[in-house]
C-alpha positions in Angstrom: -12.5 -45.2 -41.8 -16.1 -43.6 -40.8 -14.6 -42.0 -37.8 -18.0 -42.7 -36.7 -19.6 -44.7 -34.2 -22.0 -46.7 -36.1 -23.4 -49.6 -34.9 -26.3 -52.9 -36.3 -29.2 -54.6 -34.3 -30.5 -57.9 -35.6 -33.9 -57.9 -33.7 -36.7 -59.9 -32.8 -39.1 -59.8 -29.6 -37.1 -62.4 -28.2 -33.2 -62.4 -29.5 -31.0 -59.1 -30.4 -27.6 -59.8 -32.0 -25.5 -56.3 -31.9 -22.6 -55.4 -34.4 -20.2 -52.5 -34.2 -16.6 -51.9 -34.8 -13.7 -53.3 -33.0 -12.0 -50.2 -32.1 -15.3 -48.3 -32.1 -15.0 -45.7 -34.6 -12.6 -48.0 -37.2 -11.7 -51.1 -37.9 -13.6 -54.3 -39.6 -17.7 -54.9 -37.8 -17.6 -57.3 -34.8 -20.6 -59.2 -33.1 -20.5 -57.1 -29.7 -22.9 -59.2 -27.9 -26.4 -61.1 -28.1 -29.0 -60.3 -26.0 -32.4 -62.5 -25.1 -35.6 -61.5 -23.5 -37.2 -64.8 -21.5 -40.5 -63.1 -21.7 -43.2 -63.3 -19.5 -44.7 -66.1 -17.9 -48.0 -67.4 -17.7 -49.9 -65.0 -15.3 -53.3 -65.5 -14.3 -54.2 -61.3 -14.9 -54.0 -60.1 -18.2 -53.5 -56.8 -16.9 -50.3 -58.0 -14.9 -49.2 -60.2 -17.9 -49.1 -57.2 -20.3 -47.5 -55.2 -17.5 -45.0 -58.0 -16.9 -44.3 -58.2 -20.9 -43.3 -54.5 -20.9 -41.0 -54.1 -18.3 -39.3 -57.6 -20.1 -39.2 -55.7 -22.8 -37.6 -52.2 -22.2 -35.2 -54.4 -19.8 -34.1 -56.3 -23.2 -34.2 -52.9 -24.9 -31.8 -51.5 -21.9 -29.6 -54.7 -22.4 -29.2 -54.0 -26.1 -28.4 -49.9 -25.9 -25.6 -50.5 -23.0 -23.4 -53.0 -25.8 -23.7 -49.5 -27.6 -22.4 -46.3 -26.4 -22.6 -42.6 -28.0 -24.5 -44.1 -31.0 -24.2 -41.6 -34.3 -25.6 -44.1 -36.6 -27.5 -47.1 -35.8 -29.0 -49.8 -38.5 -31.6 -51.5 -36.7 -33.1 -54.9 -38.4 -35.4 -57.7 -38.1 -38.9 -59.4 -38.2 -42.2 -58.1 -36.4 -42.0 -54.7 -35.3 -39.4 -54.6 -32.3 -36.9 -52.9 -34.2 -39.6 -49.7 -34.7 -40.2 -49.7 -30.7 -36.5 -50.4 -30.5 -35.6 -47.2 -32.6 -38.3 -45.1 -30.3 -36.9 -46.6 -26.9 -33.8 -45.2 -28.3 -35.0 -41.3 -29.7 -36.3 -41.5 -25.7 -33.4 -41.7 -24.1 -30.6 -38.4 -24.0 -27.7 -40.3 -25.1 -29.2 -41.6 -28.5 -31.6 -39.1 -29.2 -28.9 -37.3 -31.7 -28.2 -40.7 -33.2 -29.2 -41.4 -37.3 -31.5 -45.0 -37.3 -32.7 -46.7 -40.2 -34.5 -49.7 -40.1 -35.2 -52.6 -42.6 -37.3 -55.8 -42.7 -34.7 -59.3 -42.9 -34.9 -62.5 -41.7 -32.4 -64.0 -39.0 -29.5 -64.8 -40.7 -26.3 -65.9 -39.0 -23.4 -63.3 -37.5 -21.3 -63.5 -40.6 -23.9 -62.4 -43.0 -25.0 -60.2 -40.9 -22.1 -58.6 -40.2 -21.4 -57.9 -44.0 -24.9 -56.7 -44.4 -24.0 -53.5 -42.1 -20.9 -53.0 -43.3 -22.1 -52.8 -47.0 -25.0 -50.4 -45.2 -22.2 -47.9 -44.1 -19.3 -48.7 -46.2 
């Protein structure tokens, strides 16, 4: 047992599945939750659109960090680059700033294999 609380993101702009261990610091990886983010609608402003598309965003990002709590590790994966604004969201905030993230570049992939592909990243 890792004693630690470590924790996986699957990512993309628009779907977030989250693994971490059933009794938090031990025990086998578990799907936690899966988030979505709508995004925005047509808006006739690109100025409000944009606006519109970041508060979406860091209310998906909020979502995703409160299935996690007291991060020490986190393994953050997926396509595109919201796992990278992911990982800074997170170094932002006080409660994950002391956390370890890595990140890698995968496909979606269903909760089973991902599932084993963070518990062979921390076992």
């Amino acid at each position: 047992m890792s004693g630690k609380k470590e924790f996986g993101v699957w990512m993309d702009s628009h779907h977030a599945t989250v693994v971490g261990r059933e009794n938090v610091t031990e025990g086998d990886f578990i799907v936690l939750g899966h988030v979505k983010n709508a995004g925005a609608e047509g808006n006739s402003s690109e100025n409000a659109a944009n606006n519109h598309e970041i508060t979406l965003q860091h209310k998906f990002f909020k979502e995703i960090a409160a299935l996690m709590q007291n991060v020490d590790a986190i393994h953050v994966s997926g396509t595109g680059d919201a796992q990278e604004q992911f990982i800074k969201f997170l170094a932002e905030m006080p409660q994950y700033k002391n956390a370890k993230a890595d990140e890698s570049t995968s496909t979606k992939m269903n909760d089973e294999k991902f599932i084993e592909m963070i518990a062979a990243n921390y076992n």
